[in-house]
N, C-alpha and C positions, 0 to 999 in steps of 0.2 A: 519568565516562567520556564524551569525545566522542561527539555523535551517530551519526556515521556509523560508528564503531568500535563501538557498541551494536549498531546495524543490522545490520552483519554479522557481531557474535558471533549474532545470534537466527536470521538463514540458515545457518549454523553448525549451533545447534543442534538447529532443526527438519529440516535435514538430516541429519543425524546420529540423529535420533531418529525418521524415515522409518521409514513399515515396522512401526509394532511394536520398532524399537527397530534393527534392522538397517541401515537406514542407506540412503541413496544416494549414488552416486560425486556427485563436482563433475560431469562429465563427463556421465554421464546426466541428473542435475539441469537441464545446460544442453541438450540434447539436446530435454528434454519440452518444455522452451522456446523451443527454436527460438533456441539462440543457441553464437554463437561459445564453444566448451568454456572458455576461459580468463574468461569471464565472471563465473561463478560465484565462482572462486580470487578473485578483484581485487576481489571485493564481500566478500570473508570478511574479506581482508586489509585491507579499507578505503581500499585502491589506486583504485577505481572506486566512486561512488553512484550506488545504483541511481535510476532513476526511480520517479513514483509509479506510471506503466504497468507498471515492472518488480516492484514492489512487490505490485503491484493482480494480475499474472500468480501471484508465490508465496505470495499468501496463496492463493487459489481452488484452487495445485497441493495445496500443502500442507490445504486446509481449515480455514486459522484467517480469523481478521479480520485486517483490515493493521494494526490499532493493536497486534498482537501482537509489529512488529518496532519500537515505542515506548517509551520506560520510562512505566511506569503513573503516572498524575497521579490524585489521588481532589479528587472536584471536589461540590460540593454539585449538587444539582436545580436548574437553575433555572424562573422559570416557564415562558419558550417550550420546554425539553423537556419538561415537563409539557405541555405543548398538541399538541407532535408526539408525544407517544404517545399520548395520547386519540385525537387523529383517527386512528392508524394502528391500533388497537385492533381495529377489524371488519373489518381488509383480510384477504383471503385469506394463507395460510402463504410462498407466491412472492413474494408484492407487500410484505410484512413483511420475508423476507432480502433482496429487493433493496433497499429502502430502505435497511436497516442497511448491506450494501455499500457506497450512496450516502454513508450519513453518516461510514462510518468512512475512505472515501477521502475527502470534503473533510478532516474533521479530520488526517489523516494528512497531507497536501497542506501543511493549518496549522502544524504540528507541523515540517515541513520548510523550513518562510518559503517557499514556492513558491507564488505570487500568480498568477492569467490576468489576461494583459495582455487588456485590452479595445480593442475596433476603431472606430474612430470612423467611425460612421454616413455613408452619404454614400456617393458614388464613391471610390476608389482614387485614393488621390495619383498623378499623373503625375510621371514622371522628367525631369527638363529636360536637356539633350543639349549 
């Protein structure tokens, strides 16, 4: 299955399974979000891809991780995540989920091929006229 058809069966179904199982409209879905109602529709139907901001929004509504709208990869340990959970092992329970937030938006981000372009140091190009 296409990515972005993946993506929006799982806003699909986590909307649908909203509640306890009852559900929420498209409509109010995009309403908690602060976004144009047809929104929601066009990301189900894989008419529109969300951003990882829009992503990063319905896992937090919903309460999952964003790698929830990925098809699952099973991947061995490797050693630098063996390093960043020891060091994150004695952080308080906040500084533990924000981190994980942190990791699972860049991976998600990966997952998408969506790279930050970087700014090159220095003053701002001037425009020649």
């Amino acid at each position: 299955m296409e990515l972005i058809r993946y993506v929006g069966e799982r806003i699909r179904q986590l909307r649908n399974s909203y509640g306890g199982g009852t559900g929420i409209s498209q409509e109010s879905l995009a309403k908690s979000l602060r976004m144009a109602a047809n929104t929601v529709s066009r990301w189900e139907t894989g008419t529109y891809k969300p951003s990882l901001e829009d992503l990063d929004k319905l896992s937090r509504f919903f309460g999952v991780s964003i790698l929830e709208f990925f098809p699952q990869e099973s991947e061995p340990t490797e050693p630098k995540v063996t390093a960043l959970l020891r060091a994150a092992r004695d952080l308080p329970e906040d500084d533990i989920d924000e981190l994980q937030k942190y990791a699972e938006f860049r991976r998600a981000r990966a997952m998408m091929g969506n790279r930050p372009t970087k700014k090159k140091p220095g003053r701002p190009e001037s425009r020649e006229e």
